[in-house]
C-alpha positions as CSV (number, residue, x, y, z in Angstrom):
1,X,7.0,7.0,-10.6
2,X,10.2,7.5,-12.3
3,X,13.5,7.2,-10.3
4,X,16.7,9.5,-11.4
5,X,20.6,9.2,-10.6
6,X,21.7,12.4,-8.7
7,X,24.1,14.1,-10.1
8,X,26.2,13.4,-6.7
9,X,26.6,10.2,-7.7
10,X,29.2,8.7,-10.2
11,X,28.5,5.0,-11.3
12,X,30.4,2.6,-13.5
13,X,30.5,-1.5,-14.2
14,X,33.4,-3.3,-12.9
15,X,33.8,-7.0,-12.8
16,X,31.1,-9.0,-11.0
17,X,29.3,-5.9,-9.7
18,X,28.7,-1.8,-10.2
19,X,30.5,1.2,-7.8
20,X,28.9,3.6,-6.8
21,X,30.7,7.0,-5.5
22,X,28.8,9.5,-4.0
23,X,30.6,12.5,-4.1
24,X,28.9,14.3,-1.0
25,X,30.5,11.9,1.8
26,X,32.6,10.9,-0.8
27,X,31.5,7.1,-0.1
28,X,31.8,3.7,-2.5
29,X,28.7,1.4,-2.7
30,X,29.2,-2.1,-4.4
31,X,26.0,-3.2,-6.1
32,X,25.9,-7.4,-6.8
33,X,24.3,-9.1,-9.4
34,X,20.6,-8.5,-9.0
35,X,20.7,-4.6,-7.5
36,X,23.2,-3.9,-10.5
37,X,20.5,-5.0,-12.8
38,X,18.1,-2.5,-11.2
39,X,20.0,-0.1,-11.6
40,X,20.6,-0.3,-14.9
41,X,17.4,-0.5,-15.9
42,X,17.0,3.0,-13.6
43,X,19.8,4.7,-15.4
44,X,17.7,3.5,-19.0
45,X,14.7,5.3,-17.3
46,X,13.0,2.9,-16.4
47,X,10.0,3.3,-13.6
48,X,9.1,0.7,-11.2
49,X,6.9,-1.6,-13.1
50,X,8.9,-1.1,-16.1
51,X,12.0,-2.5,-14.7
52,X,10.0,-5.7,-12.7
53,X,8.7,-6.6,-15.9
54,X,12.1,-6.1,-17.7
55,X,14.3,-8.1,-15.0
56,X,11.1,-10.5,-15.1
57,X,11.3,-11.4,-18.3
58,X,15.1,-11.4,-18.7
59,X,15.5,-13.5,-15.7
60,X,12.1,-15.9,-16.4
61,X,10.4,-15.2,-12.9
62,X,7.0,-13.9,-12.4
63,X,6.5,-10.5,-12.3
64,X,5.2,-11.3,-8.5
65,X,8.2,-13.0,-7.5
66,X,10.5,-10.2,-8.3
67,X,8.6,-6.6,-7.6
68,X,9.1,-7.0,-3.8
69,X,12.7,-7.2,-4.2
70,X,12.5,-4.2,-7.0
71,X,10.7,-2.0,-4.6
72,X,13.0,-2.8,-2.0
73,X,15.9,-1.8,-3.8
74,X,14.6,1.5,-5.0
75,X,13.1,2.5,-1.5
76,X,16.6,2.0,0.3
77,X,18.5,3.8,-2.5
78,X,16.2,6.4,-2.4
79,X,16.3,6.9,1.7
80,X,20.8,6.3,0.9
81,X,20.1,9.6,-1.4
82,X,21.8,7.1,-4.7
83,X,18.1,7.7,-6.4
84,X,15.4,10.9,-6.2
85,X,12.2,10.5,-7.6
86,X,11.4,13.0,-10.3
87,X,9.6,13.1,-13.4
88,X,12.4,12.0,-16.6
């Protein structure tokens, strides 16, 4: 499955984290450390098991150890309306 950025929301890197804005409640999401890194891996178009076994290998975890968290993530963005599920 391959998640997408809306174009409602407006994202950028600032110190420490990533804001998000979404314009239709016009809202501001701060993103820490781990989250930020899914996302970025999102916004490179990235699907699921793509970004567990990026952030995986980047952060020298299992795959196992990680994908819960991953799926997490993406499931409560995508239920916020910050991610829709589409085909890139």
């Amino acid at each position: 499955m391959t998640y997408l950025i809306p174009e409602h929301i407006v994202w950028q890197d600032v110190p420490g984290e990533l804001a998000l804005f979404d314009a239709r409640d016009q809202t501001y999401s701060a993103l820490n450390g781990s989250a930020a890194a899914i996302w970025r891996e999102v916004a490179r178009g990235g699907d699921a098991d793509t970004i567990v076994r990026t952030l995986a290998e980047r952060y020298d975890v299992p795959d196992h150890a990680i994908a819960p968290d991953v799926t997490a993530f993406l499931t409560d963005a995508i239920t916020r309306g910050l991610l829709v599920t589409g085909t890139a």
